[in-house]
DRENDREN-633848 format. One line per 8 residues: number of its first residue (from 1); their letters; for each residue x, y, z of C-alpha. Coordinates in pm, whole numbers. Each point is the difference from the previous one (the first is absolute). Layout:
<recs>
NUM = a = X,Y,Z  ... .
</recs>
This chain:
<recs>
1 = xxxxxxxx = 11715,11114,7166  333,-118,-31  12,-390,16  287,-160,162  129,-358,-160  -64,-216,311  -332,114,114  -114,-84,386 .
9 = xxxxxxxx = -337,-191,-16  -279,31,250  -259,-262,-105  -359,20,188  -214,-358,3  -47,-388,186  -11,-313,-150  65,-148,-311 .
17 = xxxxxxxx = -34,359,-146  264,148,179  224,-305,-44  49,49,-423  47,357,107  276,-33,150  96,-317,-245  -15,285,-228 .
25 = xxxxxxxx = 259,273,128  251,-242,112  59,-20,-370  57,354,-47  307,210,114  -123,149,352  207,99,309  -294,-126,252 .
33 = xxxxxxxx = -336,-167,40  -244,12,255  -291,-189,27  -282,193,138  -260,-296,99  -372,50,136  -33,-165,302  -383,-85,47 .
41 = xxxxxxxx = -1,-379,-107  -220,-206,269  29,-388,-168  173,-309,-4  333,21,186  44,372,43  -350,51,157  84,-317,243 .
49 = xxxxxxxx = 335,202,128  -183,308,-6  -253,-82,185  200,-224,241  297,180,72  -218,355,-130  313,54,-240  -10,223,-353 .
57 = xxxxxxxx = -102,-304,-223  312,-117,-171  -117,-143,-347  50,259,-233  328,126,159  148,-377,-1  -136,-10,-377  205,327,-61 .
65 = xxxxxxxx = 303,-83,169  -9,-324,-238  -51,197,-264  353,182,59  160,-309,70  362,-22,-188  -28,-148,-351  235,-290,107 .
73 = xxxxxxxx = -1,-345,143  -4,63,312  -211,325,-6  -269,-316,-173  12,-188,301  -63,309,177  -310,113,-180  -153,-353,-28 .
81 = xxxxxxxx = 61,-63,353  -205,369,106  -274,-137,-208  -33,-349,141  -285,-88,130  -35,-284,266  -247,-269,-78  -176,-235,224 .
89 = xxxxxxxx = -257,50,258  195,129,297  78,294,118  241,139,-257  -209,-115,-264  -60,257,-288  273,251,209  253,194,-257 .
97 = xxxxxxxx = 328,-63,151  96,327,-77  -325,115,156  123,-187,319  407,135,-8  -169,372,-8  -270,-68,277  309,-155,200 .
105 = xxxxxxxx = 227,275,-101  -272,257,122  15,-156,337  315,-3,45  92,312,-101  -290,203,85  -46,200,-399  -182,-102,-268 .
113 = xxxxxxxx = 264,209,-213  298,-113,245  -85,-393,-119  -29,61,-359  337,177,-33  122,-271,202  -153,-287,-245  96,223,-315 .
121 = xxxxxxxx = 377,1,99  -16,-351,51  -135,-131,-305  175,307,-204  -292,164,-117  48,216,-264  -221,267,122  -197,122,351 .
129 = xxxxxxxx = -379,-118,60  -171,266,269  -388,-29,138  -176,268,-138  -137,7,379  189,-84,353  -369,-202,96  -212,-250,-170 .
137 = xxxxxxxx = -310,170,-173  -326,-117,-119  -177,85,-274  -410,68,-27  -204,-11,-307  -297,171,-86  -142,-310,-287  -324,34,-165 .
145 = xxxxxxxx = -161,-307,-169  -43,-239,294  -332,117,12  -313,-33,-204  -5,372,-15  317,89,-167  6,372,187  53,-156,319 .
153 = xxxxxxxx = 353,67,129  126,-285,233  319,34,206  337,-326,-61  239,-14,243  347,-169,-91  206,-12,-254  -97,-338,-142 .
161 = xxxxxxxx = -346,42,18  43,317,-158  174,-179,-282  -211,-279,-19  -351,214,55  -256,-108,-249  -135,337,-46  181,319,-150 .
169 = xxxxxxxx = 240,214,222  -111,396,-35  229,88,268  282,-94,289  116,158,282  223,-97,321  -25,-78,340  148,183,181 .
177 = xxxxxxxx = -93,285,-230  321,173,-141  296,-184,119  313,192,44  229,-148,-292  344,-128,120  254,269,-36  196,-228,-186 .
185 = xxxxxxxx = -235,-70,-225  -40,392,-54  385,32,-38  20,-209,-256  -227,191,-200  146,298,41  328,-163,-117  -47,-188,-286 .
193 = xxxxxxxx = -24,128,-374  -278,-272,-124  -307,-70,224  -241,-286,-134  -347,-53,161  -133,-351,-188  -57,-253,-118  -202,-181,263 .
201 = xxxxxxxx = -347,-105,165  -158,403,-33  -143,-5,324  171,-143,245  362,1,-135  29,326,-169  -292,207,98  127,36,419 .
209 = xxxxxxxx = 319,167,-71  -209,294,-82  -210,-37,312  336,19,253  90,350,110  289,137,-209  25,-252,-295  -184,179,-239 .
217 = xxxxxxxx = 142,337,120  334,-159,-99  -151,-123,-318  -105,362,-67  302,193,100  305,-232,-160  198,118,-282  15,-392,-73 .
225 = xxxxxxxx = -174,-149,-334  -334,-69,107  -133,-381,-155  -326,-167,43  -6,-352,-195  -329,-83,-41  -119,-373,85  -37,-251,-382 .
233 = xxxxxxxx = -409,-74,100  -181,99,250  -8,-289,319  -265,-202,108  -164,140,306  172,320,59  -50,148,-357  -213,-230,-168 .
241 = xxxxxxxx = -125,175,-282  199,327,8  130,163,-327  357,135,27  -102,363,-18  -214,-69,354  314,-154,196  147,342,-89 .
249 = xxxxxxxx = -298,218,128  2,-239,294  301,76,96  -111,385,-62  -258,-30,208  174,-175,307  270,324,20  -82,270,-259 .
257 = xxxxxxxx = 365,125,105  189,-297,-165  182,157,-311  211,-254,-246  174,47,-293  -49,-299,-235  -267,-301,30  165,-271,-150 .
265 = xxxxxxxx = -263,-227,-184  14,-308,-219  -105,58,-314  -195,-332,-13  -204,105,249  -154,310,-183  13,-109,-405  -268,276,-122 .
273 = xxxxxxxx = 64,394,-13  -307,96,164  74,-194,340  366,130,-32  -177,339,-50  -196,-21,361  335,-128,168  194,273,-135 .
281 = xxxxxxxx = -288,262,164  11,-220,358  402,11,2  14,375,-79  -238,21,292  337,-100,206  179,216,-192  144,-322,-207 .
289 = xxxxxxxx = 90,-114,-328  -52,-325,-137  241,-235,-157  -117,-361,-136  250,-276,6  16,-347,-79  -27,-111,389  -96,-341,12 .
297 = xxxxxxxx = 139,-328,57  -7,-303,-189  61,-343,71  205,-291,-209  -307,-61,-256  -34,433,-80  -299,36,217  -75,328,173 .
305 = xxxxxxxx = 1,-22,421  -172,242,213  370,112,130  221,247,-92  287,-170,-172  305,255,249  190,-15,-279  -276,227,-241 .
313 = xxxxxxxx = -18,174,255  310,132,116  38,72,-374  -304,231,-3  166,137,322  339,101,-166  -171,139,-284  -211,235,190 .
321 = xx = 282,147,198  226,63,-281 .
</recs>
């Protein structure tokens, strides 16, 4: 495949995943970015405009279009001022007020997609954010473990109780069932020349791209560099207790027609042979290869942070697409 020297990025996720991700390939030569951002999230702010003004949540797009946010003083102000959050005990209290310039955006202009181009080009965004989906989704759960009989399937609705469920998450699907994916969302796939699907909460940030109609078609059928960066520990709730080699069959087993070309890993995470052994058979399963990086951040004092330090990482980026 012939590599070009300012690749187009398509990068697949929500949250605070998603955010280093694109931290990441801003530092890299690239002609565009598009932020490809799951659209299920039912808490806090974004599940209070959802479900008032039954908008796509906006919290993970706001958190991407920060993440794009010009590298200058003023692009700063910008990002800070997305994140805000209103405190007090009123009725703004705990609201983004980016969250609140995309709901009001939506309503005035009628397009989820129309209102984020229009906030991009305002605050210079160095790259496009698009909802994997045109509608809000939810996402349900089959847990086991919140019974005494550990066999017994139980059904979570929502993405934070999903995320927060005290038992252990064997499977998710959406409702509605299949969403068409935005054809935006598609077209960017298509387009770009590196596609990354992680790092990020595995089930409900990562995990529902591949349950939208025509994501994981794209995924399949690009002539892009294919990336999955695996999470530094498995989460509390969601994947408590999960090796790395089973957040690769999960995804396996959610679409058994998702093909990648590297899983990026960090090489803390797997020290022995063995384990790097098993992870090697589950990422060949994808049709993968694995590379191990140094991934992680550190603070001030040299302690290790469960983020991904976007520097590392766009370095283990540019490396694998030379």
């Amino acid at each position: 495949m012939l590599r070009v020297s300012e690749p187009s990025f398509a990068c697949l996720g929500g949250g605070h995943g998603l955010f280093q991700t694109l931290r990441a390939v801003r530092q890299l030569p690239h002609t565009s970015i598009d932020a490809i951002v799951t659209v299920a999230d039912d808490g806090g702010s974004s599940g209070r405009i959802r479900k008032e003004l039954r908008q796509v949540p906006p919290g993970d797009l706001r958190m991407a279009l920060a993440a794009l946010a010009p590298f200058d003083d003023e692009g700063l102000i910008w990002e800070q001022t997305l994140q805000h959050r209103f405190g007090g005990h009123g009725a703004l209290a705990g609201h983004a007020v980016g969250n609140l310039l995309l709901a009001g955006l939506v309503d005035v202009l009628g397009d989820e997609i129309q209102a984020l181009d229009m906030l991009r080009k305002t605050i210079r965004a160095e790259g496009r954010v698009l909802p994997v989906c045109d509608r809000p989704l939810d996402i349900a759960a089959e847990v086991s473990g919140l019974d005494d009989d550990p066999r017994i399937m139980r059904e979570v609705r929502g993405q934070v109780a999903v995320a927060s469920t005290p038992g252990t998450v064997r499977r998710v699907r959406l409702i509605p069932e299949r969403p068409r994916a935005a054809q935006e969302a598609v077209d960017a796939i298509n387009g770009a020349d590196i596609v990354t699907l992680g790092p990020g909460s595995w089930f409900s940030s990562v995990i529902p791209h591949l349950l939208v109609d025509g994501i994981t078609e794209a995924i399949a059928g690009t002539d892009a560099m294919r990336v999955v960066v695996l999470n530094l520990s498995a989460e509390p709730g969601e994947t408590a207790g999960f090796s790395a080699e089973r957040h690769l069959h999960i995804l396996a087993q959610h679409d058994q027609r998702l093909r990648a070309d590297v899983v990026i890993v960090d090489a803390r995470m797997i020290p022995n042979q063995s384990d790097r052994l098993h992870l090697e058979r589950a990422a060949k399963s994808l049709g993968a290869r694995l590379a191990f990086y140094d991934l992680r951040e550190e603070d001030e004092d040299g302690l290790l942070l469960e983020r991904h330090d976007a520097e590392k990482l766009a370095q283990a980026l540019q490396s694998e697409y030379r």
